[in-house]
C-alpha positions as a printed Julia matrix, in Angstrom:
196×3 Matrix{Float64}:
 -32.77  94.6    84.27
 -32.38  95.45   88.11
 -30.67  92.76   90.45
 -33.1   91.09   92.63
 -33.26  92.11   95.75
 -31.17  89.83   98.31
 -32.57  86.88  100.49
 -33.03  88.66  103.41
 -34.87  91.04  101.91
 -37.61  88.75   99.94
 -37.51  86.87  103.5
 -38.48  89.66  105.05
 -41.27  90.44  102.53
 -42.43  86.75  102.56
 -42.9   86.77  106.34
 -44.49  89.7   106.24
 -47.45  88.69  103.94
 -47.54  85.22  106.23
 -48.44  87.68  108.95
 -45.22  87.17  111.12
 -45.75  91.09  111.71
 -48.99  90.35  113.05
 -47.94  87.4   115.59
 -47.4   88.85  119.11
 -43.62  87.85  120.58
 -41.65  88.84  123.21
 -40.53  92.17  122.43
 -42.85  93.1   120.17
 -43.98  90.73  117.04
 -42.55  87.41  115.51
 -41.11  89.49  112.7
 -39.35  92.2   115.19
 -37.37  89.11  116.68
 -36.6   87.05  113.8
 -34.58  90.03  112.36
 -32.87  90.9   115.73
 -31.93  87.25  115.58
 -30.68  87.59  112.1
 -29.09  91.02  113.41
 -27.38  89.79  116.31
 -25.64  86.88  113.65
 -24.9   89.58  111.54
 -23.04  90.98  114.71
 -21.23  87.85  115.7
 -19.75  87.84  111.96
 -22.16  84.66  111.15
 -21.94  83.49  107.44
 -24.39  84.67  105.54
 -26.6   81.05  104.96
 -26.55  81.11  109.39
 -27.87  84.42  109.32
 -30.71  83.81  106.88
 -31.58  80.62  108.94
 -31.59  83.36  112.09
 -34.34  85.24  110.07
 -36.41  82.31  109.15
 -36.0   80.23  112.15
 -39.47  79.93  113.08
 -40.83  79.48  109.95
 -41.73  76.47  110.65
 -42.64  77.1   114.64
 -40.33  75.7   117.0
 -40.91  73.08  119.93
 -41.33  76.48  122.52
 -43.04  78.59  119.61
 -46.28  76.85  117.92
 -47.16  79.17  115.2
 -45.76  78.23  111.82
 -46.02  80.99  109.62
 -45.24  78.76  106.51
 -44.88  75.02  107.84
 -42.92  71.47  106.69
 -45.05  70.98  103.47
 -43.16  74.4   102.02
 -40.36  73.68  102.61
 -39.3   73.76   98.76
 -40.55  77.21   98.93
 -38.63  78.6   101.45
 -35.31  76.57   99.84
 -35.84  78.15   97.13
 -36.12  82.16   98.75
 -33.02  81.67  100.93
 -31.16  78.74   99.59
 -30.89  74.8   100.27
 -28.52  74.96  103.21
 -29.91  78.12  105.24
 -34.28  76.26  104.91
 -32.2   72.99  106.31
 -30.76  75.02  109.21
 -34.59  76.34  109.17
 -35.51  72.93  109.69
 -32.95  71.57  111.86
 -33.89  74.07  114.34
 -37.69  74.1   113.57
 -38.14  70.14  114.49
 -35.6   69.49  117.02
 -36.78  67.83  120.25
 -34.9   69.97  122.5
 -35.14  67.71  125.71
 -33.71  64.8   123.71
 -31.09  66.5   121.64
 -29.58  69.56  123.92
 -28.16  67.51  126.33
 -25.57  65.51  123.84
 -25.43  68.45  121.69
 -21.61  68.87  122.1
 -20.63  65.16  121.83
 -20.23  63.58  118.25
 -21.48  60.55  119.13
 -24.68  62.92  120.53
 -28.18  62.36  118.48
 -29.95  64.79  117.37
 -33.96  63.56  117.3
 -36.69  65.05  115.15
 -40.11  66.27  117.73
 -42.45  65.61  114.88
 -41.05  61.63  114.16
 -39.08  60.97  116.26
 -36.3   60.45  113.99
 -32.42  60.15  115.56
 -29.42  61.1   113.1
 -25.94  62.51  114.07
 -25.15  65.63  113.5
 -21.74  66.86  111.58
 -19.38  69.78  113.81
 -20.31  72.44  111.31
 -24.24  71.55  112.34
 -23.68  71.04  115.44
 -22.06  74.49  115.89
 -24.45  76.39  114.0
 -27.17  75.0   115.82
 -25.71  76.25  119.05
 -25.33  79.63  117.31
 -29.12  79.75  116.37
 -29.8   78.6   120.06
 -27.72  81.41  121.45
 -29.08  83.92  119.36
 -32.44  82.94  119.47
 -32.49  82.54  123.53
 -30.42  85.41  123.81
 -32.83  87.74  122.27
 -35.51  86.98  124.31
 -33.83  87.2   127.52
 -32.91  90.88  126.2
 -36.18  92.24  125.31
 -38.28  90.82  128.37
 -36.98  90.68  131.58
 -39.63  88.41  132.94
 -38.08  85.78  130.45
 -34.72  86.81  132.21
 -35.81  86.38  135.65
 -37.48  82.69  134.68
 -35.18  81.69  133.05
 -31.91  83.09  132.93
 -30.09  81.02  134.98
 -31.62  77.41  133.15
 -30.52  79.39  129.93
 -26.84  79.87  131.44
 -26.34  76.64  132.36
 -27.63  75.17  128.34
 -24.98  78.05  126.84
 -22.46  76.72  129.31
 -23.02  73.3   128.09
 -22.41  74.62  124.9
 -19.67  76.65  125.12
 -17.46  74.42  123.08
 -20.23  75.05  119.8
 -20.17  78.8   120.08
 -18.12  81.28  118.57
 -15.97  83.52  120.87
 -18.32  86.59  120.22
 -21.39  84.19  120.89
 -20.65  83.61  124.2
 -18.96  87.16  125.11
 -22.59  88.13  124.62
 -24.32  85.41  126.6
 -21.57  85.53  129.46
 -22.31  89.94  129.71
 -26.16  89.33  129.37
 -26.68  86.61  131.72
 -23.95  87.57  134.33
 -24.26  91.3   134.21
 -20.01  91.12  133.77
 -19.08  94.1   131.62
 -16.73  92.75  128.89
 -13.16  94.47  128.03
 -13.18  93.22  124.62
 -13.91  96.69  122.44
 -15.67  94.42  119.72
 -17.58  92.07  123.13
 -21.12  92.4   122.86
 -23.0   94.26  120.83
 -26.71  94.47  120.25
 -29.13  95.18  117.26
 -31.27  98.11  117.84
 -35.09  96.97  118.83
């Protein structure tokens, strides 16, 4: 009997049939930038559970995206395509109130409050961090493939990756720091980008 095909892979086909192909995006479709998200992870040497979060982020829509391909009541389905602890970084980053939560992001004692109920809970380091990750890479992306997102908002989106400098990895914030700043990097493995 063959191996089943990986997670990203049945993500990508489950997406697909939700019509995240069909959804237009910045840069082309939903679909296009969930897996240069999950790409640019990939690149930064996320774990694999991070990157499958990167793929699915907006499964759920986000606070700046509405559409959710799949939404909260499936969650068990998703869980069970890409595993417990990628669908709750799905769902960490799918109902965070960014206004209340960003700002405190990098404390410990900072709370991290749910959009949809308004729920506050603290977050552990190793949640905290990856939820800067999915920030960066998500926010990143965008600024990439449209430069009116760039010109809007580049500098606002500086000063959040700034703020959370401590979360990010090294190669995380290589990539913001070249993108946003237009500095070239010296680093031979600094930023490096997914093809479109």
């Amino acid at each position: 009997m063959p191996a089943p095909p990986p997670a990203a892979d049945r993500a990508v086909v489950l997406l697909r049939r939700l019509g995240a192909d069909a959804i237009a995006h910045p840069g082309g479709t939903l679909l296009q930038h969930l897996v240069r998200v999950r790409s640019l992870l990939v690149l930064w040497g996320a774990r694999p559970e991070l990157q499958l979060a990167g793929l699915c982020h907006a499964a759920y829509g986000t606070e700046a995206f509405s559409p959710a391909v799949l939404g909260l009541a499936r969650r068990a389905e998703l869980a069970l395509l890409i595993g417990p602890e990628a669908e709750s970084l799905v769902h960490l980053y799918g109902v965070c109130d960014r206004a209340a939560t960003y700002p405190t992001l990098t404390h410990p004692s900072g709370r991290y409050v749910e959009r949809f109920t308004g729920r506050t809970r603290s977050l552990s380091l190793a949640q905290r961090r990856d939820l800067a990750e999915l920030i960066a890479a998500d926010e990143l992306d965008l600024v990439r493939v449209d430069p009116i997102v760039r010109a809007r908002h580049g500098a606002e989106l500086m000063a959040l990756l700034l703020r959370l400098r401590p979360l990010l990895s090294p190669t995380a914030w290589r990539t913001a720091d070249a993108l946003l700043t237009g500095r070239r990097d010296t680093d031979p493995a600094g930023p490096a980008w997914p093809a479109a």
